[in-house]
N, C-alpha and C positions, 0 to 999 in steps of 0.2 A: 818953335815946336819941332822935336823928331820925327821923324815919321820910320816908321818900324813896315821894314819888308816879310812879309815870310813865303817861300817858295816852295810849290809841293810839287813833287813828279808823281805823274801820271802814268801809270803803264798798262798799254789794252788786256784787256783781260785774252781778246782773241783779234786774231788780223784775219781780214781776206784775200785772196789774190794773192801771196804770197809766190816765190818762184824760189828754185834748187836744184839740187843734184843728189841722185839717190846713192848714199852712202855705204848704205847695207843691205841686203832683203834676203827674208831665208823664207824660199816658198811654201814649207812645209808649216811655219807657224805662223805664216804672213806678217812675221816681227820685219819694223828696219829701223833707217838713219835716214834721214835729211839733213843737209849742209844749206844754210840759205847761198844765193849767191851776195848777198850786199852783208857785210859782219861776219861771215862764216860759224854761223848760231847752228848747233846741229838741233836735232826736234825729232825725236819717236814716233814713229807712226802710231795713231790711236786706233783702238780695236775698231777694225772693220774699216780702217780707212781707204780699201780699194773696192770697197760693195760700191756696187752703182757704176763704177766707173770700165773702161774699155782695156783695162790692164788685166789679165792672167798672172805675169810675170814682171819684175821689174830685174834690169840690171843697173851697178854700179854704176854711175856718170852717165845714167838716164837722166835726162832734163824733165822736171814737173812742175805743174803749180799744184800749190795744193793751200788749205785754209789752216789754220790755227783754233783749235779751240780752246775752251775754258781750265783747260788741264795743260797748255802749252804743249799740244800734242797737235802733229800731221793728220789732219781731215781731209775728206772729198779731194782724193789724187784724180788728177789729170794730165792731162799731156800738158806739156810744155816746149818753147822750141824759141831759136833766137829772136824771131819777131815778136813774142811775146816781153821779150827783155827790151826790148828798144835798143839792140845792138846798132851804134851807128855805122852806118855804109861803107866809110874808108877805113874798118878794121879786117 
């Protein structure tokens, strides 16, 4: 008897914890970019994704985490900073 594989991928609808680098940001429409750091996947910021949070302003090669949601858009921005990456020690 064969036996028959079949293989599906799976891909989240939204991730958490996510971490980047702010690609673009224009303060007057509070549109941007994010670059992940791991695949360099860039991701739009979703409407309103710096309410709540301790940002006014964002610059380019700001470090962030932030969430992904259902639209494969930048949620709930925060700071971010190299202990969050797990940069190791001897770089």
């Amino acid at each position: 008897m064969k036996l028959k594989y079949t293989f599906i991928w799976v891909c989240p609808r939204y991730a958490v914890n996510m971490q980047g680098i702010v690609k673009s940001y224009d303060p007057t429409t509070r549109d941007g970019t994010v670059v992940t750091d791991t695949g360099l996947v860039e991701y739009e910021f979703a409407q309103g994704a710096l309410e709540g949070s301790v940002f006014r302003m964002l610059r380019p090669g700001q470090r962030i985490n932030f969430d992904l949601n259902s639209d494969s858009k930048a949620e709930k921005i925060r700071l971010g900073s190299e202990v969050d990456m797990a940069t190791p020690d001897n770089i």
